[in-house]
C-alpha positions as CSV (number, residue, x, y, z in Angstrom):
1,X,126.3,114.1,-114.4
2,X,128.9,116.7,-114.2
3,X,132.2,116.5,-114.2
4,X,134.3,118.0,-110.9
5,X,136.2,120.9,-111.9
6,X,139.9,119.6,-112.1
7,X,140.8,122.3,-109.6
8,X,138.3,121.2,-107.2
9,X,139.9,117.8,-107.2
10,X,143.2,119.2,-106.8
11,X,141.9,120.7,-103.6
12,X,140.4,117.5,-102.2
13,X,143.4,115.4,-103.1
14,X,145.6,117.5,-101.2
15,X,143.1,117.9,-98.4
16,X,143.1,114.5,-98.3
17,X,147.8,114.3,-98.3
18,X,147.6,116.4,-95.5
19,X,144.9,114.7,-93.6
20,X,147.3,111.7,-93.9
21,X,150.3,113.3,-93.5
22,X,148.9,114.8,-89.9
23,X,147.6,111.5,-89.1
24,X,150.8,109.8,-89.7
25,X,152.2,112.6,-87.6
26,X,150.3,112.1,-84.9
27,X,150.3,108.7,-84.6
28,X,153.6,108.1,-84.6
29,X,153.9,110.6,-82.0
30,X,152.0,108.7,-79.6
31,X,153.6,104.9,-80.2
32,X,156.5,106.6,-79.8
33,X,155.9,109.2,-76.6
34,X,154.1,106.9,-75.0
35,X,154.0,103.1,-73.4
36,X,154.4,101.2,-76.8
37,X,157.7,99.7,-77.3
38,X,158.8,100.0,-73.4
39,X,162.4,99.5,-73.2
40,X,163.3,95.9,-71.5
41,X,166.9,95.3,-72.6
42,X,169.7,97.2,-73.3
43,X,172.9,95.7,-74.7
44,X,175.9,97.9,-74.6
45,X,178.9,96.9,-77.1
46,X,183.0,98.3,-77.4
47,X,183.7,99.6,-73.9
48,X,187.5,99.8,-73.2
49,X,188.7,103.0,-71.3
50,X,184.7,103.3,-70.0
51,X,183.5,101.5,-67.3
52,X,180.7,99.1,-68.2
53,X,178.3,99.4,-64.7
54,X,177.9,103.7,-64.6
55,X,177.0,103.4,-68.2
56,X,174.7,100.2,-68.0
57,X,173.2,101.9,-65.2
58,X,172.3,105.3,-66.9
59,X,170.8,103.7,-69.8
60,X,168.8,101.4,-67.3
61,X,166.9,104.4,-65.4
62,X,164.8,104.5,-69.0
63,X,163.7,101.4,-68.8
64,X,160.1,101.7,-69.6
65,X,160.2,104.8,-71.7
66,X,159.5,104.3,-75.4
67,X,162.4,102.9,-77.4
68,X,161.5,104.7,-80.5
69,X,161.6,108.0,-78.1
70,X,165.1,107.2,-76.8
71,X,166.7,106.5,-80.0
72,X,165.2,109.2,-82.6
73,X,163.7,111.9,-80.7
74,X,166.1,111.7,-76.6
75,X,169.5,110.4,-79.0
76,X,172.9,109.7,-77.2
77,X,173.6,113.4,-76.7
78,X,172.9,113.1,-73.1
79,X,175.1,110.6,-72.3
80,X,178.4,111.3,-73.8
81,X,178.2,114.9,-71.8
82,X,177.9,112.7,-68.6
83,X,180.4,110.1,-69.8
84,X,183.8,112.4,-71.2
85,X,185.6,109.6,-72.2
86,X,182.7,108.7,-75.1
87,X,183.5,109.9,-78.3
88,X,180.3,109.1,-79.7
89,X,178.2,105.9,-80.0
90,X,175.5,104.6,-82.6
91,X,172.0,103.3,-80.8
92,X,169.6,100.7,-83.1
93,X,166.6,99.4,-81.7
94,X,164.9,95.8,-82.4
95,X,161.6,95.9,-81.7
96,X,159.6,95.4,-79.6
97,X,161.9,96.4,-76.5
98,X,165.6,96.4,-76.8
99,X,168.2,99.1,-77.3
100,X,171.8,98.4,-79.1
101,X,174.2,100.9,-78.1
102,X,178.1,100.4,-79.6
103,X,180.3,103.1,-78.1
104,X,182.9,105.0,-79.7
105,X,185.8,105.9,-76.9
106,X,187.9,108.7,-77.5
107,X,191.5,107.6,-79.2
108,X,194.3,107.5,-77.0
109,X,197.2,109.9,-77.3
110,X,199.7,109.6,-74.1
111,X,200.6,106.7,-71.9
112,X,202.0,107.5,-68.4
113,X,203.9,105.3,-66.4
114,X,202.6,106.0,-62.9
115,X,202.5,103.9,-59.0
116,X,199.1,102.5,-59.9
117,X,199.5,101.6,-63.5
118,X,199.3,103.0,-67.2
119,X,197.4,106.0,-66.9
120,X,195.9,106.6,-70.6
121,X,195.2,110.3,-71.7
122,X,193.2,111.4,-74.9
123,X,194.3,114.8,-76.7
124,X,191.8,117.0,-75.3
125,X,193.1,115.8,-71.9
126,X,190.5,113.1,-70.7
127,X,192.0,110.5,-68.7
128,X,190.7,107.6,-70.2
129,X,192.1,105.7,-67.5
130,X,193.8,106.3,-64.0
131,X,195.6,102.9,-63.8
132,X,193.5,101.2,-61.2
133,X,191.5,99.2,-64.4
134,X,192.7,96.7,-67.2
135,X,192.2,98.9,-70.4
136,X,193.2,97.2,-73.9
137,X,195.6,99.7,-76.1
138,X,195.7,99.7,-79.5
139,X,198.6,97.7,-81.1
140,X,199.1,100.0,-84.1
141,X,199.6,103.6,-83.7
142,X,202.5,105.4,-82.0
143,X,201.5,106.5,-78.3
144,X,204.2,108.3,-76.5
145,X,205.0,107.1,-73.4
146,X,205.1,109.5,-70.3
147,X,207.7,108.7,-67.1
148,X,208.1,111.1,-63.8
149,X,204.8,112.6,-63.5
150,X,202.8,112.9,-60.0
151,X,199.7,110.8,-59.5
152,X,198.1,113.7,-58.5
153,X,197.6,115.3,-61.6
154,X,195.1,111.9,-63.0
155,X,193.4,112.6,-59.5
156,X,190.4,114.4,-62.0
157,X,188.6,113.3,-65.1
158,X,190.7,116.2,-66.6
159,X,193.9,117.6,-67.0
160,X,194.6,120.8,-66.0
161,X,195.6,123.5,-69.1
162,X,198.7,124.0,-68.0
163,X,199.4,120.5,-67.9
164,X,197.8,120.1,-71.3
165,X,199.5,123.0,-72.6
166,X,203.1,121.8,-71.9
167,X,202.4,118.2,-73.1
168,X,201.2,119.1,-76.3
169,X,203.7,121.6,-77.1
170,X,206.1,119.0,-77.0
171,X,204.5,116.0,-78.3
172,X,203.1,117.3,-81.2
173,X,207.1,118.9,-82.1
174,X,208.6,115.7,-81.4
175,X,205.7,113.5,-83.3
176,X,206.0,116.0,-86.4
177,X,210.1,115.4,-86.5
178,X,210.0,112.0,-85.4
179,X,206.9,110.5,-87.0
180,X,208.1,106.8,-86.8
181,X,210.4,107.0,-83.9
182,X,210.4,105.0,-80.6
183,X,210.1,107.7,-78.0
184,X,209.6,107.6,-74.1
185,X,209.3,111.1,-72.3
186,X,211.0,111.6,-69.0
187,X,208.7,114.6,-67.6
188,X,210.3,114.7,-64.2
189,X,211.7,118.2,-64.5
190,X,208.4,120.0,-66.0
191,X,206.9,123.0,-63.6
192,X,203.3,122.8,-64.4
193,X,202.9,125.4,-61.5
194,X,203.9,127.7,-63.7
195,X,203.6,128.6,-67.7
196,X,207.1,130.1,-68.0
197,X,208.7,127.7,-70.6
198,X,212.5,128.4,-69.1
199,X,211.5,126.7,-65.7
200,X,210.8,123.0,-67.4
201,X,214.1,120.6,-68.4
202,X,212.6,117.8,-70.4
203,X,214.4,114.2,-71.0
204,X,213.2,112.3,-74.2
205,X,214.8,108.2,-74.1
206,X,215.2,107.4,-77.8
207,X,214.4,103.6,-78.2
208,X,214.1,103.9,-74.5
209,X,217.3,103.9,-73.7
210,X,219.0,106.6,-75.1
211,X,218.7,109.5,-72.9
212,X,218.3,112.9,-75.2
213,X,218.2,116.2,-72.4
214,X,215.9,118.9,-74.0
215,X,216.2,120.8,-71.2
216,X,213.5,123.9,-71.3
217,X,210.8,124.3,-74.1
218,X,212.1,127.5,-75.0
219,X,213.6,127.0,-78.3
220,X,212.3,123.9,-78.4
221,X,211.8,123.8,-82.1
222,X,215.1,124.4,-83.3
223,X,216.3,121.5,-80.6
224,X,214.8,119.2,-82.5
225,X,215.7,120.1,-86.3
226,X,219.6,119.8,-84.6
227,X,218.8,116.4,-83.6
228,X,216.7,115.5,-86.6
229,X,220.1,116.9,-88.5
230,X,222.4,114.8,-86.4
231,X,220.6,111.4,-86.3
232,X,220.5,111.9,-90.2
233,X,224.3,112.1,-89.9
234,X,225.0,109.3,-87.6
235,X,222.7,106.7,-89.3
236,X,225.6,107.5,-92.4
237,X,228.3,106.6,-90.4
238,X,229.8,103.1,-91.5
239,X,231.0,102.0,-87.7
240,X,229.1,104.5,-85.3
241,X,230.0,104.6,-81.8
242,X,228.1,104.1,-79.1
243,X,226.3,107.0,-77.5
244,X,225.7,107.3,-73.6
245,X,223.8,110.5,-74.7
246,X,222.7,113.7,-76.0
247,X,222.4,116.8,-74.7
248,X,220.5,119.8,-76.4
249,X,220.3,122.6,-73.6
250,X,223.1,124.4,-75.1
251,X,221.8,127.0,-77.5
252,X,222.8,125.7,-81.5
253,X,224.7,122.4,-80.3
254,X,224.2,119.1,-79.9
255,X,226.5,117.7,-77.5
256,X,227.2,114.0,-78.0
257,X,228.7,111.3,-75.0
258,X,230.1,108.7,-76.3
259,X,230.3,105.3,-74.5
260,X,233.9,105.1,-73.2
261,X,233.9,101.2,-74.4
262,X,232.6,102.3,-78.1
């Protein structure tokens, strides 16, 4: 009997890797697209800032689509455009019908002090929450705390870039001279009607007591190397006095009160 020329059976064994390959294909395509593996149960895990029910019920309306489908082909995508406050999350599925979803919430960056609460604000200006819900905050990690701002502005899943603007222009300055300083942020005097840095006069409280007047944002960078400068000097001095506070809106100086008891 003959012998099959070798290229012959080269042909017919890859014929025969892509008939299987195609198969695979296609039959994967249909226990996933269709109703095998209907989703029954969905567990969600690490809410915080996000509230549990508008999620829960989102991931509810695909009850009965396949869960293969939802977690390789539909992903999470979808639902951290509808839900800002999602960073990301990771989905795993245990057969035959349930979906695992672990959210990952956006980090927290500013803490405001408002009538209804601690209003929590992430750097791309989410408000993770509005005060009106118990939210857990990380115990590690230096969040700035916020006083004298209107409600008005959380009113929005999103603050407005001129808020945004202003905020970070001075809490990224402050963070990089003061990494490891205590800092609260008396924002009272900012015009966020208006992007003209000479109309704002900015209070930092240093330990949360120790009123430091910033005054405008204009200059705002040398401000804070003169204070960086004088702290350095007055954590030298063997018997400091007491300071009622600081004041920075004069151009090149740092005026210093002293406590008329110190």
């Amino acid at each position: 009997m003959a012998k099959t020329p070798a290229h012959i059976r080269r042909r017919r064994f890859y014929g025969f890797c892509l008939f299987l390959v195609v198969g695979l294909f296609f039959a994967g395509y249909f226990v996933m697209k269709y109703q095998f593996f209907s989703l029954k149960t969905v567990l969600i895990r690490n809410t915080n800032f996000q509230e549990y029910d508008p999620l829960m019920a989102a991931l509810s309306a695909k009850k009965g689509q396949n869960v293969l489908w939802l977690r390789w082909v539909t992903g999470s995508r979808w639902l951290t455009k509808q839900f800002p406050k999602l960073a990301g999350m990771d989905m795993s599925v245990t057969l035959p019908d349930k979906l695992t979803v672990t959210v990952y919430e956006k980090t927290p960056w500013l803490v405001f002090l408002g009538d209804k609460g601690r209003i929590v604000i992430a750097k791309d200006g989410t408000v993770l929450s509005n005060g009106a819900q118990s939210v857990r905050l990380p115990e590690k990690g230096n969040l700035l705390i916020i006083r004298g701002l209107p409600q008005t502005l959380f009113d929005h899943a999103q603050l407005s870039d001129v808020v945004l603007v202003k905020l970070r222009t001075i809490v990224d300055k402050v963070r990089y001279h003061f990494p490891d300083a205590a800092f609260q942020m008396d924002c009272t005097g900012l015009d966020f009607a208006s992007e003209f840095e000479g109309l704002d006069d900015v209070v930092l409280l240093r330990d949360d007591r120790l009123p430091v007047r910033l005054g405008s944002l204009v200059n705002l960078e040398e401000k804070l190397v003169l204070l960086k400068q004088f702290f350095w000097y007055y954590g030298k001095l063997a018997d400091p006095k007491p300071i009622s506070y600081i004041d920075l809106r004069a151009k090149g100086k740092v005026i210093v009160r002293y406590e008329k008891n110190g």
